[in-house]
N, C-alpha and C positions, 0 to 999 in steps of 0.2 A: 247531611242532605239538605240543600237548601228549599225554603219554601218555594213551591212552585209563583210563577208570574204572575197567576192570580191565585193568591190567597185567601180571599173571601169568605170561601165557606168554612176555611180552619180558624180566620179570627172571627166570625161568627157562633162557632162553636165553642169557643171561647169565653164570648160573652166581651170581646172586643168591640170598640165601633168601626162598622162599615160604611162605604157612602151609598149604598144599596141593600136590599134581602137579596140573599144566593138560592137560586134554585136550582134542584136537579131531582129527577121524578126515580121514583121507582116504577120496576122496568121499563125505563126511558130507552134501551135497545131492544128491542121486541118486535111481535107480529102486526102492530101500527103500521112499520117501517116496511116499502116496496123492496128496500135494498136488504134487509135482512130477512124477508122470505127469499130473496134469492141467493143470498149466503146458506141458507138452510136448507132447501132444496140440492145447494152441492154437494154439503156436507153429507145429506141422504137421512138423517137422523137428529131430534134434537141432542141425543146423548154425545151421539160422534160432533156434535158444534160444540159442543160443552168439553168435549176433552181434548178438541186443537186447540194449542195454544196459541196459533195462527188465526183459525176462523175466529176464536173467542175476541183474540185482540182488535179482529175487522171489523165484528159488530157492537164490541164496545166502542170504538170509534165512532162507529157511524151517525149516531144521534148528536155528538161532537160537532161534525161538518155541518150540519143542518141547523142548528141553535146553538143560542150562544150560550149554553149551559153553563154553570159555575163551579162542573164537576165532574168528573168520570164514575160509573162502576162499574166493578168487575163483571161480567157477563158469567152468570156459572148455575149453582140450584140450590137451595138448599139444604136437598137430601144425599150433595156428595159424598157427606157424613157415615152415615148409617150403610148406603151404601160400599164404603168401602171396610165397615165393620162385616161385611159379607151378606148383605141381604138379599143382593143379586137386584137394583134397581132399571127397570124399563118404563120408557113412555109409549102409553097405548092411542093411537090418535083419537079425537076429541074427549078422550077420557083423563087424560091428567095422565100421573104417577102414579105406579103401580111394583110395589116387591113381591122377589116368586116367593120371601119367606117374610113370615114375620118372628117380632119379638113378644109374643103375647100370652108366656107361660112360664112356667118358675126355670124349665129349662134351657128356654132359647134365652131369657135375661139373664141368669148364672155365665151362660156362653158366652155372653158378650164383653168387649174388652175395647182398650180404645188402640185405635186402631194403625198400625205404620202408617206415620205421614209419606212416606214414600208410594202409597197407593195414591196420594193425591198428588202426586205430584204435578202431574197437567195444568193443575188448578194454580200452583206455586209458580210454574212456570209461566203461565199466562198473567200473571202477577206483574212479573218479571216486564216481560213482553209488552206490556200493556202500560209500564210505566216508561217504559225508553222510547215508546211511540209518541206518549204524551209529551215527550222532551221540555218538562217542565211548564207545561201551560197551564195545568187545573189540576187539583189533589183527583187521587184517585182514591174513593172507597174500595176497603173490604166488605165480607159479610158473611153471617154466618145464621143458620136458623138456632132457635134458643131449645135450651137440653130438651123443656117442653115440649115447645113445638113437633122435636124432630119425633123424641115418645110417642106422638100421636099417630104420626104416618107411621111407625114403625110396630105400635099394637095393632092398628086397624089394616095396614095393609095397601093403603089406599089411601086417597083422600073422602073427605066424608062431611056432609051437613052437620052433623051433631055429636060427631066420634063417640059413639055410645060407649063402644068399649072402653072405652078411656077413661069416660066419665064413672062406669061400673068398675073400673080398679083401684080408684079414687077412693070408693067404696068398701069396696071387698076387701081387696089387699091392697093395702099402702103400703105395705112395706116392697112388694115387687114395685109397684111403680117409683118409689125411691129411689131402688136399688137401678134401676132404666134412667131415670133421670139423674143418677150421680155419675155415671162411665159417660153420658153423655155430653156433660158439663168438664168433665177432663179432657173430653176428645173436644169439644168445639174451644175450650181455649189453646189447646195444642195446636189446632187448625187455625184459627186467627194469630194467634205467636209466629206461624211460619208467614203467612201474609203480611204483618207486620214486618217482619223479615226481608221477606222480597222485595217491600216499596211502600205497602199500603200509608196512605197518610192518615186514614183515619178508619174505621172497623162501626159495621152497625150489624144488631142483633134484633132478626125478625120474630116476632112472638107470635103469629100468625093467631093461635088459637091458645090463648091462655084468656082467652075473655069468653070462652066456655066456663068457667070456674068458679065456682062459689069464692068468695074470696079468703074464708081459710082455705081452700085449695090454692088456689094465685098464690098467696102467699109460700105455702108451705114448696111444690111444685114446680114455679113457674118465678116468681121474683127472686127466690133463696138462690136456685140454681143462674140466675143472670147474675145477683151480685158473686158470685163465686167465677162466675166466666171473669166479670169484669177485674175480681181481685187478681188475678192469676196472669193478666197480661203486662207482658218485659215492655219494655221503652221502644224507638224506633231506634232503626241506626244509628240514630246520629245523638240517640241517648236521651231525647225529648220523650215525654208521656205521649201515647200516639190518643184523640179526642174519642171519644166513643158515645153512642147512640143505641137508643134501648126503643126499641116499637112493640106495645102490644095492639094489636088490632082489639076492640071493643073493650078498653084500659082504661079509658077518661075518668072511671068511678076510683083508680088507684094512683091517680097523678102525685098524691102524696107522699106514697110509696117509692113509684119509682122515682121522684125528686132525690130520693135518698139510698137510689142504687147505687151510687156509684159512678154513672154515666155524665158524659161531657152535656147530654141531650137528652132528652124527649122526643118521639115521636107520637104525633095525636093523629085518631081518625078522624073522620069529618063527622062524627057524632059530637066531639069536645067543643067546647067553647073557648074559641083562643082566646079573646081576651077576658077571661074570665082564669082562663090559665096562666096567663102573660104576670097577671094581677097576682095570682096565689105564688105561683114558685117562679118564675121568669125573673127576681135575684137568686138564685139559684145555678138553674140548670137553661142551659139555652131550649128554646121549642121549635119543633120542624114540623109543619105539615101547614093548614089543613084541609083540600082544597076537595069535595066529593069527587071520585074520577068522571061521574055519570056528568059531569058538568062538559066534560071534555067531550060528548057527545053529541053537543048539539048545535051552536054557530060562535064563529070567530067575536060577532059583540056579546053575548054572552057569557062567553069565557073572559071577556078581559074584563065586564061588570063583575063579576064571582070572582074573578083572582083579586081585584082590586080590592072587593071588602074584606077577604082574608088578610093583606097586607093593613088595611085599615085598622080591622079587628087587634092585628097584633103589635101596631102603634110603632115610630120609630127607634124606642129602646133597644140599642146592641144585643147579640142571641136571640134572631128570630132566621129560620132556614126556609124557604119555602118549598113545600112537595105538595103531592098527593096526600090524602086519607087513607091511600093502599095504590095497588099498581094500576099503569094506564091501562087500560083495556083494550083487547084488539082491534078492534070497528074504530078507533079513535083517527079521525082526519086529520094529519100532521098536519097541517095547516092553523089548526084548534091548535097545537101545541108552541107553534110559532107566536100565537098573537098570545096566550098564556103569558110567557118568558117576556113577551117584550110588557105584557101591563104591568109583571110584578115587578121589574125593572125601573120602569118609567115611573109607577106611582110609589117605590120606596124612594127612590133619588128624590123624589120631589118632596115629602114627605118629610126625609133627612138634611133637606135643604132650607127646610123651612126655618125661617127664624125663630 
């Protein structure tokens, strides 16, 4: 499979030099965008947009057409997981995710197993779909929530401020939530292997909520099960190691840790200090972020002052990605996103150009 036409974000990941930072935002196709509330609207549900591999592929495009991104991703959830281990997953509107069951007792985590990739297969196919759209112009990511993460929606039920439960079996019983977070870490590298498969050029692992965690918890929990995802994944087609990206949201205090997952990258929130990161592991592991989303809320110079010290922060040395600190928010005025792209553009070119 040859690299796509613009490669950027994969020799960045790399730790190659580029003559720019690549950016591509998490959820960069979203409820910001006028065209994909009305993709959503057709679809009648987010669940039914999430399992055409038609609609999925539209509104991964569409933030494509509009900016000149330096990447695609897959449009999907990352509770596809659990849900298709039978949790029975729905969206309640304004309320998030929500399962009619959970896994939050010695019998519902014995029950569980990992799961026929054939229940996701929507998700493979829009893989698929999404990469013969792209006809080779930008990598597309994969993704996957981490064993973690997904344990948490899947004790509580829900999503939740503080997932007490969570935190309370940490406690009580460790060993049930072991045993939740080890079929979980088989199923989410099964699921990125088939992605892998279909196209993906490169796979990131969202850790949403492991920065609830004392850090023997993180550890024990939450890193052990990401290097176990990350060990577990086959080559791409074409028999390259595909790059891989490791995100805990509120992590910055384990950068040392995860420098030595295993991952191609880092993902930092906008709590870290890039270059303060750039300096510790950045020969290492390439770093992607860091930019607060609340910054995308407010005007076009503003945003392009705040992206500009982000790229500053993380200095011209090859291996720096640029995103968010977490996802763009919905109130966010694509227009903020346009002038985004073009300042980290303009001021790494310049930057890299420098003598």
């Amino acid at each position: 499979m040859p690299n796509p036409t613009n490669d950027t974000l994969l020799r960045a990941l790399r730790r190659e030099p580029t003559p720019y930072a690549p950016v591509w935002l998490m959820r960069q196709a979203g409820r910001y965008l006028p065209e994909y509330n009305v993709t959503r609207g057709r679809a009648g549900s987010f669940m039914a947009l999430a399992q055409s591999p038609a609609l999925a592929t539209e509104v991964t495009l569409q933030p494509l057409a509009r900016f000149p991104l330096d990447a695609a991703i897959l449009f999907s959830d990352i509770l596809t997981v659990p849900d298709a281990m039978g949790l029975g997953l729905h969206f309640e509107q304004g309320e998030g995710p929500r399962f009619a069951r959970t896994a939050a007792d010695e019998a519902a985590i014995a029950a569980l197993a990992v799961p026929d990739m054939a229940k996701l297969r929507y998700v493979f196919d829009a893989v698929a779909q999404i990469k013969r759209a792209l006809a080779g112009s930008v990598p597309l990511l994969g993704f996957a929530g981490s064993p973690f993460t997904l344990a948490c929606y899947m004790i509580e039920g829900s999503g939740s401020t503080d997932f007490a439960s969570v935190r309370k079996m940490v406690c009580a019983r460790p060993d049930l939530l072991q045993r939740l977070v080890d079929v979980n870490a088989r199923a989410v590298a099964a699921y990125l292997n088939e992605q892998i498969a279909q196209g993906a050029d490169a796979v990131m692992l969202f850790d949403t909520w492991g920065g609830l965690l004392s850090t023997a918890a993180y550890r024990a929990y939450s890193l052990r099960s990401m290097r176990e995802v990350l060990a577990a994944l086959r080559p791409g087609p074409d028999g390259r190691k595909v790059p891989t990206i490791v995100f805990t949201k509120g992590g910055g205090q384990w950068l040392a840790d995860l420098a030595e997952s295993g991952a191609s990258a880092v993902g930092l929130d906008w709590t870290a200090d890039m270059a303060r990161a750039r300096r510790d592991v950045g020969a290492r592991v390439a770093l992607q972020g860091n930019l607060d989303p609340v910054v995308l809320l407010t005007d076009p110079a503003t945003v392009t002052r705040e992206a500009k010290a982000v790229v500053r922060a993380a200095g011209p040395a090859p291996g720096h990605i640029f995103n968010l600190g977490h996802g763009i928010m919905p109130a966010t005025p694509p227009e903020n996103v346009a002038a985004l792209v073009a300042a980290v553009h303009e001021e790494s070119r310049a930057a890299r150009a420098a003598p």
